[in-house]
C-alpha positions in Angstrom: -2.6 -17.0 24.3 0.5 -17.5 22.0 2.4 -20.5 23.4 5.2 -18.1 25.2 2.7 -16.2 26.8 1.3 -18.8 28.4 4.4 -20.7 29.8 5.7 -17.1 31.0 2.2 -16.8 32.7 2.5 -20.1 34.3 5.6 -19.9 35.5 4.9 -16.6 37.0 1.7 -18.0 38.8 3.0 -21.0 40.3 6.8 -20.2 41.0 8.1 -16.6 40.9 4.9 -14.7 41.7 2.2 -16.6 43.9 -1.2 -15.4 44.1 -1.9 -13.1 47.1 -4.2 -15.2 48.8 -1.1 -17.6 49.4 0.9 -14.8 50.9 1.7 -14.8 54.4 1.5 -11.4 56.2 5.7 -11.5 55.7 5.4 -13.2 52.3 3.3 -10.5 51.2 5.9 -7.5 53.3 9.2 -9.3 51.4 6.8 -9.6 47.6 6.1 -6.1 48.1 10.4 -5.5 47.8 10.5 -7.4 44.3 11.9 -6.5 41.2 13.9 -8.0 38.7 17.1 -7.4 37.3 17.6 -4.8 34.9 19.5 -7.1 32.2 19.7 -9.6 30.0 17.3 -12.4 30.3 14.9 -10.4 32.7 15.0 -7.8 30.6 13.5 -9.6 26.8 10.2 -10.2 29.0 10.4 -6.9 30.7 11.6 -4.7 28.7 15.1 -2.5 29.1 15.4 0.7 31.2 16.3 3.4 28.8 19.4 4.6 30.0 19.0 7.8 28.4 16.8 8.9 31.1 17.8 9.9 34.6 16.8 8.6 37.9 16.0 10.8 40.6 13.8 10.9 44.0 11.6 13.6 46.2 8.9 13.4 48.3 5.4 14.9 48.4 3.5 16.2 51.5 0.4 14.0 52.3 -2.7 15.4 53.8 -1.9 13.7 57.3 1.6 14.6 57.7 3.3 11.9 56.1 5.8 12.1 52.8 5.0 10.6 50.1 8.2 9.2 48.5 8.5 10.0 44.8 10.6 8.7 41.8 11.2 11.2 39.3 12.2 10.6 35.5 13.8 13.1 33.3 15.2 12.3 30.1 19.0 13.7 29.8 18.4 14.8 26.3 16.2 17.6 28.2 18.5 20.2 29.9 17.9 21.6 33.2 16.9 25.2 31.1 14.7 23.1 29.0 11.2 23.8 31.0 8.6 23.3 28.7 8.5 19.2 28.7 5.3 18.1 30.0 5.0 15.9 33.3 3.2 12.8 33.6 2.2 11.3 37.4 2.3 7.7 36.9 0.8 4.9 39.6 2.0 1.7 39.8 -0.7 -1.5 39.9 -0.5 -4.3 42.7 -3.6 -4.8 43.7 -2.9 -1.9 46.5 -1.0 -4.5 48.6 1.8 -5.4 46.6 3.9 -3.3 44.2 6.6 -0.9 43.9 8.1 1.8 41.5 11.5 0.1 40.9 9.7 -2.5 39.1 8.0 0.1 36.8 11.6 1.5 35.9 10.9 0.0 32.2 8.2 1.3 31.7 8.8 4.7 33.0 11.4 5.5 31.3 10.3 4.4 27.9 7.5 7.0 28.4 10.0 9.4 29.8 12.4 9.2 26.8 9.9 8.7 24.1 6.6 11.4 25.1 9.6 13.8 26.4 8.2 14.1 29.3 9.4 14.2 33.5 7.4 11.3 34.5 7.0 11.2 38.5 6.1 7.6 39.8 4.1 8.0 43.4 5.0 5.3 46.0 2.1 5.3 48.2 1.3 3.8 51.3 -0.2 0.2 50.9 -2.9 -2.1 52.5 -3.4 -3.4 55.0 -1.4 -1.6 57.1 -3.1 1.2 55.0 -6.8 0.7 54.2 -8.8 2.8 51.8 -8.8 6.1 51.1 -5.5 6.2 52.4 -3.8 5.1 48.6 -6.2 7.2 46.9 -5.4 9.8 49.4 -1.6 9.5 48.9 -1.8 9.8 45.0 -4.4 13.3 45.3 -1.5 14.5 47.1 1.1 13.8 45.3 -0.6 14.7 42.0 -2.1 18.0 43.8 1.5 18.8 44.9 3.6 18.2 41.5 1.5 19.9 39.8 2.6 23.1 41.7 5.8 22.2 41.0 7.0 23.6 37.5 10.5 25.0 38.7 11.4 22.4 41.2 10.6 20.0 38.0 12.4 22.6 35.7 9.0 21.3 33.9 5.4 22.6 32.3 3.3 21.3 35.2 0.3 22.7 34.2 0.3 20.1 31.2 -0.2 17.0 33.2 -1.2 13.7 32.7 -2.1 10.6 34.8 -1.4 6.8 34.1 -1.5 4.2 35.7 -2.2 0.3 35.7 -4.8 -2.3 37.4 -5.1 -0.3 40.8 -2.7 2.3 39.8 -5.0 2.8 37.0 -8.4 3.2 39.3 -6.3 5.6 41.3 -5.5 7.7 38.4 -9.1 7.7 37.6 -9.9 8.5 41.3 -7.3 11.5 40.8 -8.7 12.8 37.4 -11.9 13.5 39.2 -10.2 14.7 42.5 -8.3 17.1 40.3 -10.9 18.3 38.0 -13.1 19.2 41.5 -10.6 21.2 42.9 -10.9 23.4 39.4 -6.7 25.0 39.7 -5.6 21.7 38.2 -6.2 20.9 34.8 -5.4 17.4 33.6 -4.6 16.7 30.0 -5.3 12.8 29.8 -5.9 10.1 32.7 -4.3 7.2 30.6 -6.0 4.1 32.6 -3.9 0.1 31.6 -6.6 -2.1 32.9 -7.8 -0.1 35.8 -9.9 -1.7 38.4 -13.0 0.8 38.5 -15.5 -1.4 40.8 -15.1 -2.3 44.0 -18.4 -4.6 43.9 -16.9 -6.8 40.8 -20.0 -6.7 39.4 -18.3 -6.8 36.4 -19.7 -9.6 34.0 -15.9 -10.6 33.1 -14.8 -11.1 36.4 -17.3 -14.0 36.1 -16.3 -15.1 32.5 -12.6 -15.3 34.1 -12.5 -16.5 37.4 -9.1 -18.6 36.7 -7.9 -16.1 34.0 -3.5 -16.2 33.8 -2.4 -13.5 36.1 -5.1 -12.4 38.2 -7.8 -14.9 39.2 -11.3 -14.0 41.1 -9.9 -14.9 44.4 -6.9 -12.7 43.7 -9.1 -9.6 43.2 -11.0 -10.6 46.3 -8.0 -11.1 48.2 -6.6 -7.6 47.3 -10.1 -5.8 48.3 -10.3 -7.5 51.5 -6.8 -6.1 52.2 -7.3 -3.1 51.2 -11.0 -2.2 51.6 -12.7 -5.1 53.9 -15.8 -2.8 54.7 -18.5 -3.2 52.0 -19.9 0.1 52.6 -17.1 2.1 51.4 -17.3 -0.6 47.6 -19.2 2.3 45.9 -16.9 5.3 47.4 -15.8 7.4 44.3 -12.3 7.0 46.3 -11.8 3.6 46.1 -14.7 2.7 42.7 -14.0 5.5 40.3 -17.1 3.8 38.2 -19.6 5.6 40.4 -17.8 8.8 40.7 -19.4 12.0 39.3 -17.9 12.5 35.8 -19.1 15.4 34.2 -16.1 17.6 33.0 -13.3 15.2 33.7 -10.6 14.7 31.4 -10.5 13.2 28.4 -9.4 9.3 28.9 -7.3 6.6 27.1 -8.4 3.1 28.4 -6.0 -0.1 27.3 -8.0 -3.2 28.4 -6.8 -7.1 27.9 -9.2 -9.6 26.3 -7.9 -12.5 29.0 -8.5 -10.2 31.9 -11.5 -10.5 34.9 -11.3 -7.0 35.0 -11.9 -6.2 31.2 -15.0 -5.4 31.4 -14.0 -2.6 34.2 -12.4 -0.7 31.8 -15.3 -1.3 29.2 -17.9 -0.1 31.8 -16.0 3.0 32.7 -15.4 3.8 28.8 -19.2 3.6 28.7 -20.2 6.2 31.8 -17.4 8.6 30.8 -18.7 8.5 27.3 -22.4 9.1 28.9 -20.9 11.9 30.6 -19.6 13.8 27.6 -16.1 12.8 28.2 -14.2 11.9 25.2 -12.8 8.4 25.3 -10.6 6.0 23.5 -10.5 2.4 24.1 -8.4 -0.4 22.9 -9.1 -4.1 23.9 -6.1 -6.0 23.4 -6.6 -10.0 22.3 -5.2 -12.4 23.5 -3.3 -10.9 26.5 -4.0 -11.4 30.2 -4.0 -9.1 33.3 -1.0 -7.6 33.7 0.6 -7.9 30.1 2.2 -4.2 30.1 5.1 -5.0 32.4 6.0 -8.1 30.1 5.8 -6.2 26.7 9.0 -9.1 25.4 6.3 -11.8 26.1 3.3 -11.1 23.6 3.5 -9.1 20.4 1.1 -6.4 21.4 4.0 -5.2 23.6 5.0 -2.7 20.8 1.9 -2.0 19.3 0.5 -1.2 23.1 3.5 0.9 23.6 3.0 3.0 20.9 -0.4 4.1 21.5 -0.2 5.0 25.5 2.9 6.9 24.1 1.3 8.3 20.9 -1.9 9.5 23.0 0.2 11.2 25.8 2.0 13.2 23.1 -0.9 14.0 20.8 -2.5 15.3 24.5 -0.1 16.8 26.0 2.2 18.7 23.3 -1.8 20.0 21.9 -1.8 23.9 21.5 -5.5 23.3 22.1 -5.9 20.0 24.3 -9.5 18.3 23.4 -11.9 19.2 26.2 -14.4 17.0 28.0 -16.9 18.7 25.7 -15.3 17.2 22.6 -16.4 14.1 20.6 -14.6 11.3 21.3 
């Protein structure tokens, strides 16, 4: 890794962010709350929050009652008669213990301001208190729900995207399919930042990397043990996208990181969506670890990763004729 990279990482492993397995039950509750200031230093690792976009909140209605909060992103440049902006449903990572929206405000935003899009960020319910489906659950929802929602948006609903990262990005993937069974809800692009899409880590870079910056072997255990402790449910299309039927799901962007045990996730999942006729495009990036979209300021792919989530979200969803699952990738 280039030399800041790597002090950043360190620092981040050993004082500001311990691994999960360290946590405490109320460790983990008071992690869960983090996020960093939006300024000056935070914000030359983080990135800025575009203050040309608006902030606002809204809940979704869960299968089981509950509402699922929501924090919406609308760039001001759009006016409220504006309606034909796209929407993107965005999923935070966090191994589904850990986590938040407000720390994805950077990131957000960017995507908000430069696809010209409303991007609504779900804040679902999280492990252990909330074992699997129940994320997976939450983001179908939510997803299901927004895209019903073109004039409470004052958006173009029907053109919808997903993205997400590490979990957020296997839930995204878990959604794509949800959405493409349920046949009234068209997805443009699931747009997948190191998703975790195998709940068995067979993965062979999960072995290559067990101390890998950012996310270690343990780590990943600890987070499935939260959050899906029974070994039954590990191939469950909800919770292991990998071994989900794919046939006619939509097309899929797939950012992987070289220094990442969960690499090879995203490599696998390129490889069965491909299989199943499903056009694909994936980027490994060198020389990054796990986890190095929310510190774009700290490597120099920051910009260059940027530009293509944002380049394939616009080339997707502003498409008179959006590529189909039948198309070559």
């Amino acid at each position: 890794m280039p030399v800041r990279m790597a002090a950043l990482t360190a620092l981040l492993d050993t004082v500001l962010r311990p691994p999960v397995e360290r946590l405490t039950p109320a460790q983990l509750a008071k992690e869960r709350g983090t996020a960093y200031p939006h300024r000056p230093p935070f914000t030359w690792v983080t990135g800025p929050v575009d203050r040309r976009v608006g902030i606002t909140y809204g809940t979704a209605p869960a299968r089981d009652g509950y509402e699922v909060p929501l924090r919406i992103y609308r760039p001001r440049s759009v006016r409220d008669a504006d309606t034909d902006v796209p929407v993107i449903v965005f999923v935070h990572g966090g191994g589904y213990a850990t986590g938040n929206v407000v720390l994805y405000d950077a990131l957000c935003t960017h995507l908000a301001q430069q696809v010209r899009a409303v991007v609504v960020s779900v804040d679902y319910r999280l492990a252990p208190e909330h074992r699997a489906p129940t994320a997976a659950h939450d983001v179908i929802d939510a997803a299901t729900w927004v895209a019903l929602q073109s004039d409470l948006l004052r958006a173009d609903s029907t053109r919808l995207a997903l993205c997400g990262d590490s979990a957020g990005g296997a839930l995204a993937a878990v959604t794509a399919q949800a959405l493409r069974d349920a046949g009234d809800y068209p997805v443009r692009l699931q747009a997948l930042i190191y998703p975790a899409t195998d709940m068995t880590l067979s993965s062979p870079s999960i072995a290559e990397l067990p101390d890998a910056p950012m996310l270690t072997r343990t780590s990943i255990e600890t987070y499935r043990d939260l959050y899906c402790p029974d070994p039954g449910m590990w191939r469950d299309p909800l919770v292991s996208p990998l071994f989900g039927r794919l046939a006619g799901v939509a097309p899929a962007l797939i950012q992987t990181a070289d220094l990442d045990p969960l690499r090879d996730d995203g490599t696998r999942y390129a490889a069965v969506l491909r299989d199943a006729g499903v056009p694909v495009r994936l980027t490994n990036y060198l020389r990054v670890p796990h986890g190095f979209a929310s510190i774009p300021g700290a490597t120099p792919m920051g910009p260059q990763h940027r530009a293509e989530l944002v380049g394939e979200l616009r080339r997707h969803l502003y498409a008179a004729d959006p590529p189909s699952s039948g198309d070559a990738s």
